[in-house]
C-alpha positions in Angstrom: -6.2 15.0 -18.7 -5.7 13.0 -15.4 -3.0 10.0 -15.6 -5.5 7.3 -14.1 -2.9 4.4 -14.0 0.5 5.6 -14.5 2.9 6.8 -12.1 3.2 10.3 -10.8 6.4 12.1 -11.2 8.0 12.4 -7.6 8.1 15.8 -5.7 11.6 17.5 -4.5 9.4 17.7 -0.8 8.8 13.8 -1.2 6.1 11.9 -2.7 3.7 8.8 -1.9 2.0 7.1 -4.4 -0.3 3.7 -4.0 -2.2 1.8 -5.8 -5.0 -0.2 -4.1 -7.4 -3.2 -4.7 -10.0 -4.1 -2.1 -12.8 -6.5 -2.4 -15.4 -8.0 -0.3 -17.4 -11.5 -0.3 -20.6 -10.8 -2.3 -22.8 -12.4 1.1 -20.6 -12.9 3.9 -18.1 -10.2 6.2 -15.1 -11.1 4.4 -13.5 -9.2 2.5 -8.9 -8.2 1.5 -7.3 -5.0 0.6 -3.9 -5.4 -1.1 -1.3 -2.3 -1.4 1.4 -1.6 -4.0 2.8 1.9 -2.7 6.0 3.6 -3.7 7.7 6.3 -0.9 10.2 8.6 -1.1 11.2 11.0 1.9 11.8 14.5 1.8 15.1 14.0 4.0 17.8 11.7 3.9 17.3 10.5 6.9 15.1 7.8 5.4 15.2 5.4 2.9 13.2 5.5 -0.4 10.8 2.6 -0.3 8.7 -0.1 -1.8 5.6 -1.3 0.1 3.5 -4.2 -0.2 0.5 -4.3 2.0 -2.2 -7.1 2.3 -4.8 -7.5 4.6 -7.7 -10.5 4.8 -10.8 -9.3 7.5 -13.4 -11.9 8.5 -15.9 -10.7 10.5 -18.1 -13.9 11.4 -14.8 -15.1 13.0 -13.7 -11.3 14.6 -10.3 -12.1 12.5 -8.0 -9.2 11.1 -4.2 -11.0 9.7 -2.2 -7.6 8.0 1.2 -8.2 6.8 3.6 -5.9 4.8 7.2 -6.5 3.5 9.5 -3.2 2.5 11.6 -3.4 -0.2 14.7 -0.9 -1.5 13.0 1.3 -4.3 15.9 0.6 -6.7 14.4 -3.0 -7.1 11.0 -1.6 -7.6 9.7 -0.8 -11.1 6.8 1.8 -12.1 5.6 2.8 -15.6 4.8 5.7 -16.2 2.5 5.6 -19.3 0.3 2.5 -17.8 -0.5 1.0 -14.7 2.5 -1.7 -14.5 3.9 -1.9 -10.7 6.3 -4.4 -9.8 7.8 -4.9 -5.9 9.9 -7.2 -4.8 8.3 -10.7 -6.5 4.5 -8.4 -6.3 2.9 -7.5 -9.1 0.4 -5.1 -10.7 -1.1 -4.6 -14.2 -3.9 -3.9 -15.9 -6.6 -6.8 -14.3 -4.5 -8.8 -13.0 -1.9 -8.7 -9.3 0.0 -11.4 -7.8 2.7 -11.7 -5.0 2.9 -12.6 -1.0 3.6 -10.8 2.1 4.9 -11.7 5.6 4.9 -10.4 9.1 5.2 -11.1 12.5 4.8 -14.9 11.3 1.8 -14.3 9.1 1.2 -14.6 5.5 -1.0 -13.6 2.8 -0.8 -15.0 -0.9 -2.5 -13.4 -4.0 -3.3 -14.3 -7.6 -6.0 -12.3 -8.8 -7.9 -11.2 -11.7 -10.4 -8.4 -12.5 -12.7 -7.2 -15.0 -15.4 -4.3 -15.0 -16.1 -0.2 -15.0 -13.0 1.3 -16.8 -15.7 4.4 -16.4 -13.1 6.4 -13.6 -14.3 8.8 -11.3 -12.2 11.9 -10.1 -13.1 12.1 -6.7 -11.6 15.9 -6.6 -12.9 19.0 -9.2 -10.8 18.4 -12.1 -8.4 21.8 -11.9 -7.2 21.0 -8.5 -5.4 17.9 -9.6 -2.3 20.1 -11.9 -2.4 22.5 -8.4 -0.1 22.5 -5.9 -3.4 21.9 -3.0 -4.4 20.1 -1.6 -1.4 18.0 -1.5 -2.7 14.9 -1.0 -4.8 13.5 -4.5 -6.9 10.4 -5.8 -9.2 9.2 -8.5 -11.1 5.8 -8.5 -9.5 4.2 -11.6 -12.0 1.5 -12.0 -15.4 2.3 -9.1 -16.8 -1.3 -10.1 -15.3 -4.5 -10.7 -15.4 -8.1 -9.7 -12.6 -10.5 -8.8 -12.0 -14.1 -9.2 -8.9 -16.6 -8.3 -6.9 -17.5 -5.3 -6.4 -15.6 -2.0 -4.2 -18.0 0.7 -4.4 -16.8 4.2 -1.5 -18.4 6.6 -1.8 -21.4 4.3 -5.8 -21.5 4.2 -6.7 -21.1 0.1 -9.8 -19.7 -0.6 -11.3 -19.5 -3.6 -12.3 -15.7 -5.1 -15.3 -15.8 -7.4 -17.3 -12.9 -8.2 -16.2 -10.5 -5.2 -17.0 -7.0 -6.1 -15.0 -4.3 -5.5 -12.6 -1.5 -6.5 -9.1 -0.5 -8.0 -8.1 2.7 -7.0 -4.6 5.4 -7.5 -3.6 7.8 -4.9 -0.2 10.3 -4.7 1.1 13.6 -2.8 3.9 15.2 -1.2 2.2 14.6 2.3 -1.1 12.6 3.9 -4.0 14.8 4.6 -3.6 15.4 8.0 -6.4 13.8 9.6 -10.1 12.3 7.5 -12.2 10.0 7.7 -12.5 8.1 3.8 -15.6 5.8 3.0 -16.3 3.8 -0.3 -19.1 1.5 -1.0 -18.2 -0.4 -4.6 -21.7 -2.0 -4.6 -24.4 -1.7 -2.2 -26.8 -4.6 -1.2 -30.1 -3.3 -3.0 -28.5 -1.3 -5.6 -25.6 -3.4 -7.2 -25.2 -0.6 -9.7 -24.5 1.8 -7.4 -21.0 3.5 -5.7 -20.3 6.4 -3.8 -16.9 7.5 -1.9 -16.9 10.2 0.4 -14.5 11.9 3.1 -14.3 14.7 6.0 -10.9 16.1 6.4 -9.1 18.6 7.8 -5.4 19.8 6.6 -2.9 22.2 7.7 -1.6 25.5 5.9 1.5 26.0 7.2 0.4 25.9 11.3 -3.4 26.9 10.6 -5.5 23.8 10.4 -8.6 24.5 7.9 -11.8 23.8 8.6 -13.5 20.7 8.5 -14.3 19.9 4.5 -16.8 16.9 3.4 -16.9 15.4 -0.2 -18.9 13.2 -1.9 -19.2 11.5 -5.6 -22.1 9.0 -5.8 -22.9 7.1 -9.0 -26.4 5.2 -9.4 -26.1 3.2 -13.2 -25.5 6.4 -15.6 -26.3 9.1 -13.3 -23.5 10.8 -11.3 -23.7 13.1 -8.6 -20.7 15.6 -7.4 -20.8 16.9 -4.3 -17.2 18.0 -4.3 -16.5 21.7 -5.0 -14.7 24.0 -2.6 -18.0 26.0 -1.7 -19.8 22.6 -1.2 -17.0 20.8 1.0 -16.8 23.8 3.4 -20.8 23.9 3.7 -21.4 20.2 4.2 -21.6 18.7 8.2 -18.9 16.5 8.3 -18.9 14.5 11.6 -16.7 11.4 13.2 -15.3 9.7 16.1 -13.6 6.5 16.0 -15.8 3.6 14.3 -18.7 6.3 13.4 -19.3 8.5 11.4 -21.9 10.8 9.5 -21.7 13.0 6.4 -24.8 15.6 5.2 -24.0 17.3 2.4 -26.2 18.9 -0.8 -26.1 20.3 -4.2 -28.8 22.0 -6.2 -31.9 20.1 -5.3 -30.1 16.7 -4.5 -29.0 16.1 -0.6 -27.2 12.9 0.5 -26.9 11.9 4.2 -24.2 9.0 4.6 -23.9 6.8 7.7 -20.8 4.5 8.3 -20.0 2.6 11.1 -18.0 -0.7 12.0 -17.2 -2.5 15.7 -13.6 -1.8 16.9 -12.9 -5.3 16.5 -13.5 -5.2 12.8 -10.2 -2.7 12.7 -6.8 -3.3 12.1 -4.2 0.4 13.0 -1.6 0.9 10.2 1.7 3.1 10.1 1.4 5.4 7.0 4.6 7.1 6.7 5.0 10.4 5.7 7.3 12.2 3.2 7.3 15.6 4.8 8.1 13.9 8.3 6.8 11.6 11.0 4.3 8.3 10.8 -0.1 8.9 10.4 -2.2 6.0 11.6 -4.6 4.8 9.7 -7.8 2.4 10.8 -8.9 0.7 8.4 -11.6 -1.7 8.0 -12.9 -3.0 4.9 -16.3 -5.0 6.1 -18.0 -1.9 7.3 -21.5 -0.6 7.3 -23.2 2.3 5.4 -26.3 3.8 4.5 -26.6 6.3 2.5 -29.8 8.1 1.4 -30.3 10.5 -1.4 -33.3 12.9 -1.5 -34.0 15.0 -4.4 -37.2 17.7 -4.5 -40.2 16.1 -5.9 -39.2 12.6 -5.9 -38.7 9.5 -3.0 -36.1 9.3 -1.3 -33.8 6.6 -2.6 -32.2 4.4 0.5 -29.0 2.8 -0.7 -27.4 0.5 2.4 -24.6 -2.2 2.6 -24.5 -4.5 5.8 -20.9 -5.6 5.9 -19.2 -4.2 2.4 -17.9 -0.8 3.0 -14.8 0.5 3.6 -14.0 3.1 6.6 -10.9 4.6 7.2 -10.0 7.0 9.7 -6.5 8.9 9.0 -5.0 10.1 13.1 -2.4 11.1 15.0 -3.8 10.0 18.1 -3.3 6.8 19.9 -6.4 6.4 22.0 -8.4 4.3 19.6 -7.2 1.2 21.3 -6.6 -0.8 18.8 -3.2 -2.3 18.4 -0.8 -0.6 15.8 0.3 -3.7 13.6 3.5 -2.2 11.9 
């Protein structure tokens, strides 16, 4: 059985672990992802850590505020037999996550509350989660839920009623080195639908693999996995920065995904990373997809979202242009 909520137990190599909670305005290009992430390095050269990230994107005004605060570990608290996070004055339980974040003389205040799918989806086959690969791991602990209360943005309040979303649990010894990740948590015509997907590429040893695509989409009770090995390794998996397109198919089902979002609408993180060195991550929560599933004999079913995805891209490069905010 897969520990949805609770802490993982730390590696000798190092270990990440985060918790995440993103949700988006159920009309207009707004939309905040909120971080609770615990680090611990695989030298001594660097601190153990707690990390609180928060991040508000509006795109009818092209506006992207990040902040994040870093706190010793030793103040930090993390259960292990529920979800129960606490950093610094942050908090995160079952439905509910509070706290505030500063940086570079910006601010981000949260008191939030949740309810919805407790149905969670393992994003990865089910054996590869006790193996040692990949090294990097993740299950959508709730795919569907909606948010209401109070989100203050360098002292602007704004009220959060009914904002769909996601909570989400991810841990390793390392970052995959380099992927794009998408998630829709409710598309525009099909509200009770929610797919996540990815193209990534990791390293054995100084080998990179080849480029692997995976897919889980959920329409109401029906759930289709395109995530085995064989699968990953035949889909076509393709992505610069800001686009990207995924083809992949099982059985008689095929699913061609489609995400894109202006530069602008990106904000360029520092992910640290426990075996050594710094990723960068651009991330953007108020992207666009379409996705379109085709299956033999019946219509092709068009799912699409206009401004409520979420598009990362996981790099080492630095000539995406966008400036890296911490």
């Amino acid at each position: 059985m897969i520990p949805f909520h609770g802490s993982q137990p730390a590696k000798p190599e190092g270990h990440y672990e985060s918790w995440f909670l993103r949700g988006n305005h159920p009309h207009k290009p707004q939309a905040f992802w909120i971080r609770y992430t615990r680090f611990i390095p695989g030298d001594k050269k660097r601190k153990p850590l707690g990390e609180i990230w928060a991040i508000w994107f509006d795109g009818d005004e092209d506006r992207i505020v990040t902040v994040k605060e870093e706190f010793p570990l030793g103040s930090c608290q993390f259960a292990s037999d529920r979800l129960q996070v606490h950093i610094g004055d942050c908090a995160l339980r079952d439905h509910q996550l509070h706290g505030g974040a500063n940086l570079n003389g910006h601010r981000i205040e949260w008191a939030l509350s949740y309810q919805g799918d407790d149905r969670s989806i393992l994003f990865l086959p089910e054996n590869l989660y006790p193996a040692r690969l990949p090294r990097a791991k993740s299950v959508v602990s709730r795919p569907q839920v909606t948010f209401t209360g109070e989100l203050v943005v360098n002292g602007e309040r704004m009220t959060i009623d009914g904002w769909p979303g996601s909570e989400n649990h991810n841990w390793g010894s390392r970052h995959t080195d380099q992927y794009a990740w998408g998630q829709v948590a409710v598309f525009d015509n099909a509200p009770d639908a929610f797919l996540e997907c990815i193209t990534a590429q990791v390293k054995i040893g100084p080998i990179p693999s080849p480029w692997m695509s995976i897919a889980v989409l959920r329409i109401g009770e029906e759930e289709f996995r395109f995530n085995s090995l064989g699968q990953a390794f035949r889909a076509n998996g393709r992505y610069t920065f800001f686009d990207w397109r995924l083809q992949t198919a099982q059985g008689d089902a095929r699913l061609d995904v489609q995400f894109h979002a202006a530069p602008r609408h990106f904000t360029a993180l520092t992910y640290y990373n426990p075996s050594r060195g710094n990723k960068t991550c651009l991330n953007s929560k108020i992207a666009q997809c379409q996705a379109t599933l085709t299956r033999r004999g019946q219509a092709p079913v068009v799912l699409s979202s206009l401004h409520g995805a979420a598009f990362e891209i996981l790099t080492d490069r630095s000539d995406h242009g966008r400036p890296l905010m911490t």
